[in-house]
C-alpha positions as CSV (number, residue, x, y, z in Angstrom):
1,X,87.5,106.0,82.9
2,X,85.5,108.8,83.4
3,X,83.7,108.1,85.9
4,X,87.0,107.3,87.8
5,X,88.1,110.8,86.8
6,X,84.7,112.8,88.6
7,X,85.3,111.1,91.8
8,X,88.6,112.0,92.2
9,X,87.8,115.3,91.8
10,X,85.0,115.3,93.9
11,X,87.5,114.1,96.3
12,X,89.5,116.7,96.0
13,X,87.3,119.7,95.6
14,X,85.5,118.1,99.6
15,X,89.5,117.8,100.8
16,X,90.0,121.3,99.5
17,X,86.8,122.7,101.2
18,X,87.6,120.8,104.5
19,X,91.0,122.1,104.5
20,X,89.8,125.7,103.9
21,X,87.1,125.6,106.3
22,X,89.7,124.6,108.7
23,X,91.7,127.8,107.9
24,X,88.9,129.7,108.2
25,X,88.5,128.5,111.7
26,X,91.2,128.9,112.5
27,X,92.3,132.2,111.4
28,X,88.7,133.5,113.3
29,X,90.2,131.9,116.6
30,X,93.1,133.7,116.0
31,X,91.8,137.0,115.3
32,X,89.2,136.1,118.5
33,X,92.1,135.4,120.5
34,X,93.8,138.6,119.7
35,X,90.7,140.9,119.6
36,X,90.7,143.5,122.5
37,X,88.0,142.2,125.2
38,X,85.0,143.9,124.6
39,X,84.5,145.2,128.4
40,X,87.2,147.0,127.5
41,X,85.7,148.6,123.8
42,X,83.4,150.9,125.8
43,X,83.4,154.2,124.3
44,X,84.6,157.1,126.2
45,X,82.4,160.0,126.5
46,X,82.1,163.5,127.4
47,X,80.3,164.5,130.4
48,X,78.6,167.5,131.1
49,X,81.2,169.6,131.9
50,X,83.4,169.2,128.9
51,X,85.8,167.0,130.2
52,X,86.2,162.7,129.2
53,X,85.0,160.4,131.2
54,X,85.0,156.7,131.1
55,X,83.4,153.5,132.3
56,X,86.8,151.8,133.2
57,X,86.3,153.1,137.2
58,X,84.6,149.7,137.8
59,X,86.8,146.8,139.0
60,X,88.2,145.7,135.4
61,X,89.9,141.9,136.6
62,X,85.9,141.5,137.6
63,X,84.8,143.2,134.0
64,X,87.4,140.8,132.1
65,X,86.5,137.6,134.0
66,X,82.7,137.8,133.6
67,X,83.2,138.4,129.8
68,X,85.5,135.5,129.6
69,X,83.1,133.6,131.7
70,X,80.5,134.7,129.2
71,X,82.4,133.4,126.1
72,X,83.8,129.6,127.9
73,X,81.0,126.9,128.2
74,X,83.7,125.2,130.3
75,X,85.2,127.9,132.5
76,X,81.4,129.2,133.5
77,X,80.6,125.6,134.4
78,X,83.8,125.1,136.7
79,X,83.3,128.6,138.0
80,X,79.9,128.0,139.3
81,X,80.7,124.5,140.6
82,X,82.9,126.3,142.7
83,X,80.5,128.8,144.0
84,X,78.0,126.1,144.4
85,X,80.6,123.7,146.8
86,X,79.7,126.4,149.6
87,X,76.4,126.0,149.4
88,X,77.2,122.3,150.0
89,X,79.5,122.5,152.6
90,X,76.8,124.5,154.5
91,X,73.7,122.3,153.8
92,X,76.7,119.1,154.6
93,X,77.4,120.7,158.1
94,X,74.0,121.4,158.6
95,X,73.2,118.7,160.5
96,X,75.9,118.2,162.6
97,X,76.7,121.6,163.8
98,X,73.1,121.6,165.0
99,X,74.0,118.9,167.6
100,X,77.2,119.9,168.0
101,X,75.3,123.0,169.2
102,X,72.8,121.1,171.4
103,X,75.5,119.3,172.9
104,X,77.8,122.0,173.4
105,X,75.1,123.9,175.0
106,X,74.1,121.0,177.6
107,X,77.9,120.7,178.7
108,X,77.5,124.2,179.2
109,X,74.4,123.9,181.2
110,X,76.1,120.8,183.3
111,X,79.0,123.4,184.1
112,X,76.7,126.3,185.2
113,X,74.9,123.4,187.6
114,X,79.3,122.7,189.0
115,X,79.5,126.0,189.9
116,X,76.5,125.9,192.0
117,X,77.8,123.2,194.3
118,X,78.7,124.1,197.6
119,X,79.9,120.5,199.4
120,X,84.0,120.3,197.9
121,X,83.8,117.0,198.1
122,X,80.4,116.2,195.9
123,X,81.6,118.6,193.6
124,X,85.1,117.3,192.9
125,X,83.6,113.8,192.6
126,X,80.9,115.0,190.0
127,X,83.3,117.2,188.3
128,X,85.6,114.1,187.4
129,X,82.2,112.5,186.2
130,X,81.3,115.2,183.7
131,X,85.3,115.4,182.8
132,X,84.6,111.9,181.7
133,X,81.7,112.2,180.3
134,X,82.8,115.1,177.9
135,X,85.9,113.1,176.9
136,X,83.7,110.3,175.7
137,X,81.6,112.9,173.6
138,X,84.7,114.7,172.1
139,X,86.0,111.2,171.0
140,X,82.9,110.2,169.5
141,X,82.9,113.3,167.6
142,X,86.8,113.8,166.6
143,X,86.6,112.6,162.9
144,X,83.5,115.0,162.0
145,X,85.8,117.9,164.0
146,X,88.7,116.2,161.6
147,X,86.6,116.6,158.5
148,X,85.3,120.1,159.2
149,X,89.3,121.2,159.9
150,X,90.1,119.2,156.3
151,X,87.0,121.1,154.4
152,X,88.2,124.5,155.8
153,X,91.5,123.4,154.6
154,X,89.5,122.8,151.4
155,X,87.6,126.0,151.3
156,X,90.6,128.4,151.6
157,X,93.0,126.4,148.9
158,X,90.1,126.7,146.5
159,X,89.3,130.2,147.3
160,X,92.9,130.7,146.4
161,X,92.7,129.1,143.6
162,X,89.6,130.7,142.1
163,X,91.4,134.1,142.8
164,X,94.3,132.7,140.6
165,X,91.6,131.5,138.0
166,X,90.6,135.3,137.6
167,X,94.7,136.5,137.2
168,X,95.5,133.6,134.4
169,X,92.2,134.2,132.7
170,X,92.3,137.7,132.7
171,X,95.9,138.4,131.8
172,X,95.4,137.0,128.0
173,X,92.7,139.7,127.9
174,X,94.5,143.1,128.8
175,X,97.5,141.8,126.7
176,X,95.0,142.3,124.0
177,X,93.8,145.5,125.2
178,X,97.5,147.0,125.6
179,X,98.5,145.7,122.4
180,X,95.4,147.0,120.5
181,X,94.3,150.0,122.3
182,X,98.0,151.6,122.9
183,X,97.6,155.5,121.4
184,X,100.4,157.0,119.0
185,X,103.1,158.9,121.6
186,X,103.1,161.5,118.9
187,X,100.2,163.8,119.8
188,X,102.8,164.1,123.3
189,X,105.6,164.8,121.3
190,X,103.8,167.4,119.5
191,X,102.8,169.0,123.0
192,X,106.3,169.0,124.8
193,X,107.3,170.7,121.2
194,X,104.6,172.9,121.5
195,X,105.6,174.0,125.1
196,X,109.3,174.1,124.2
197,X,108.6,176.4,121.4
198,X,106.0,178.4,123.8
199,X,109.1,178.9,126.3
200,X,111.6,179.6,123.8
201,X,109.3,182.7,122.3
202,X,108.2,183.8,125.9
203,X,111.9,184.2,126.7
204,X,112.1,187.2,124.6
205,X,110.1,189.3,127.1
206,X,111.7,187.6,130.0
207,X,115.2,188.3,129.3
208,X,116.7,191.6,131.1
209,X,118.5,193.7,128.8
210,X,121.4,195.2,130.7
């Protein structure tokens, strides 16, 4: 009987602990969800000349995005995989833009040689050859041509999609900031009271006694 007893309250003290390690967690994601980022905690100071300066002149969406970066395994991962795809698409194209290039450059040549024909005739006769010739190359090249125009494609859908990556990502963060960091509006109360009551007393040596 007793022994039944002590496991079910070893049962329920580990259920209890789970339970509150779980709020625990939970309330630390909530309060790290809600903290202001800390690119943005940087303390103001004051410069030489008196007056207060701050670090926020650099681009803040970058600031935000490389903290974020900094504290999601995931996001950092997908970020440089996308980064990393040009580096691909250049080492991909590598090869055949090199004989695009030759290729292109001997058509080239061939035309130059055209230009230098005097006899009409010959040179019509040749031209149609060449004509012929650089149709059979463009055909045997069209679905590399199609696959370069479909990675440009690509390239510029997930450029502006990385650019939307830093707006989503980043918004979350200076919600935090202008929630947390938002100063009272009463030390401006207090000045526009201060200059009314300034005006008001200066009146008395302004006014014109007739």
């Amino acid at each position: 009987m007793n022994k039944n007893i002590h496991i079910a309250l070893l049962s329920l003290i580990i259920i209890t602990g789970c339970n509150q390690r779980q709020t625990n967690e939970l309330t630390n994601q909530t309060e790290t969800v809600n903290e202001t980022p800390v690119a943005l905690q940087e303390t103001k100071i004051i410069d030489e000349i008196g007056k207060y300066s701050s670090r926020y002149n650099t681009n803040v969406v970058t600031k935000l995005y490389s903290e974020a970066l900094d504290n999601n395994v995931e996001l950092n991962e997908l970020d440089s995989q996308m980064k990393a795809i040009r580096s691909m698409e250049t080492d991909s194209l590598f090869a055949y833009e090199d004989y695009a290039r030759i290729n292109n450059q001997y058509w080239s040549a061939v035309d130059n040689l055209l230009r230098q024909m005097k006899d009409s005739v010959l040179h019509d006769a040749t031209k149609e050859l060449v004509d012929d010739l650089k149709s059979s190359y463009s055909q045997s090249v069209s679905d590399f041509e199609k696959q370069k125009n479909i990675i440009r494609e690509k390239r510029i859908s997930l450029n502006d999609q990385h650019l939307l990556m830093q707006l989503f990502v980043t918004v979350p963060m200076i919600e935090n900031f202008r929630r947390n960091e938002k100063p009272s509006i009463k030390s401006l109360e207090n000045v526009a009271k201060e200059y009314e009551r300034l005006i008001l007393e200066s009146k008395q040596y302004t006014t014109i006694n007739k």
